[in-house]
N, C-alpha and C positions, 0 to 999 in steps of 0.2 A: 528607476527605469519605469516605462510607460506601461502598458497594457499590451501593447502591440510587442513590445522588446520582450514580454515573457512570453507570448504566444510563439512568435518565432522561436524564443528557447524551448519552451518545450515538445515544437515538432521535432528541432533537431533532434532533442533528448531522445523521443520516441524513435525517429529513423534509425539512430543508432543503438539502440538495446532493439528494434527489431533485427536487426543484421547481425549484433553480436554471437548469436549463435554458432552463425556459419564464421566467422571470426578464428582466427588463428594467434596464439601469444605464448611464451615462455609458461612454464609454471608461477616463474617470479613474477610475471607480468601481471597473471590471473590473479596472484595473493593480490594488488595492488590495484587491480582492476576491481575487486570485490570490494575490499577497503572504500575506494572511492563511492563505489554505489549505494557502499551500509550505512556512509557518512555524509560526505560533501554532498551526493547528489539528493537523498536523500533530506538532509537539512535545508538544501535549496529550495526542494520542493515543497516542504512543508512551511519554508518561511515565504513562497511567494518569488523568493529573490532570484532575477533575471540572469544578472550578472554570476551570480554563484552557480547558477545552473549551467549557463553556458562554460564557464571554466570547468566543472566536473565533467561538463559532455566531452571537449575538448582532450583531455585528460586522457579519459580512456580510447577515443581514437589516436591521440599518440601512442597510446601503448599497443593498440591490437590492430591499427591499420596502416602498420611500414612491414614492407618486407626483409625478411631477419636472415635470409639469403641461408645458407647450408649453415649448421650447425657445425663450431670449431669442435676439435675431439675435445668429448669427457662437458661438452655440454648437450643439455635434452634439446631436438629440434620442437618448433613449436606446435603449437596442438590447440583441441578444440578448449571452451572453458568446460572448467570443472562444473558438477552438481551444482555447486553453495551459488555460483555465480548465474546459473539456468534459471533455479530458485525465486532470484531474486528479483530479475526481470519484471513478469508477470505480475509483482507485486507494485513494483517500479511503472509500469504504465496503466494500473489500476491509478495509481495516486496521481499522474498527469491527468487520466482523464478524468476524474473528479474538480481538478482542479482546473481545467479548463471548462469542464461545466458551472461551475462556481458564478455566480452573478456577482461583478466588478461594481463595486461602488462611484 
C-alpha cells in the first residue's frame, strides 16, 4: 500500500482510540479489544503496514461500536474500558504520531 493508504489508516486509527474512551463493550469485548491493541495494532504500526492497521482499527470498532441492547440475565451489561486498555491508548497515538512524522522514502 501507498503512503496515502497508511495516512488514511492511521487517522482512522487515531479517531478511534480518541473516542474509545467514552466507548462502551462487554468485559469480554475489552479482554479482546486490548489483545488487538498490544498486538495486531501495534505490529501494524510498527511495521508501516496499512492494510494490518486498518483491519486492527476495524476490529475493535466492531467490538465497541454496536449497541448490545439490555443485558440477558446472569450477563454483565456493557461498560467503560478497563485501566490496561486507557493505558495503552496514549502510548498507541504517541507511535502514530511518530510515525506519521517519519520522512517517506
Amino acid at each position: 500500500m501507498n503512503d496515502d493508504a497508511l495516512d488514511r489508516a492511521t487517522e482512522d486509527a487515531q479517531t478511534v482510540l480518541t473516542l474509545l474512551p467514552d466507548m462502551e463493550a462487554s468485559a469480554q469485548e475489552w479482554v479482546q479489544v486490548e489483545l488487538i491493541l498490544s498486538t495486531a495494532m501495534q505490529t501494524a504500526i510498527d511495521q508501516r503496514d496499512a492494510s494490518a492497521l486498518i483491519t486492527a482499527t476495524r476490529d475493535v470498532k466492531d467490538l465497541t461500536g454496536a449497541y448490545h441492547g439490555p443485558a440477558r440475565i446472569g450477563e454483565q451489561p456493557p461498560g467503560p474500558p478497563p485501566q490496561p486498555v486507557l493505558e495503552r491508548i496514549p502510548k498507541l497515538m504517541e507511535k502514530i504520531g511518530r510515525l506519521q512524522s517519519t520522512p517517506r522514502a
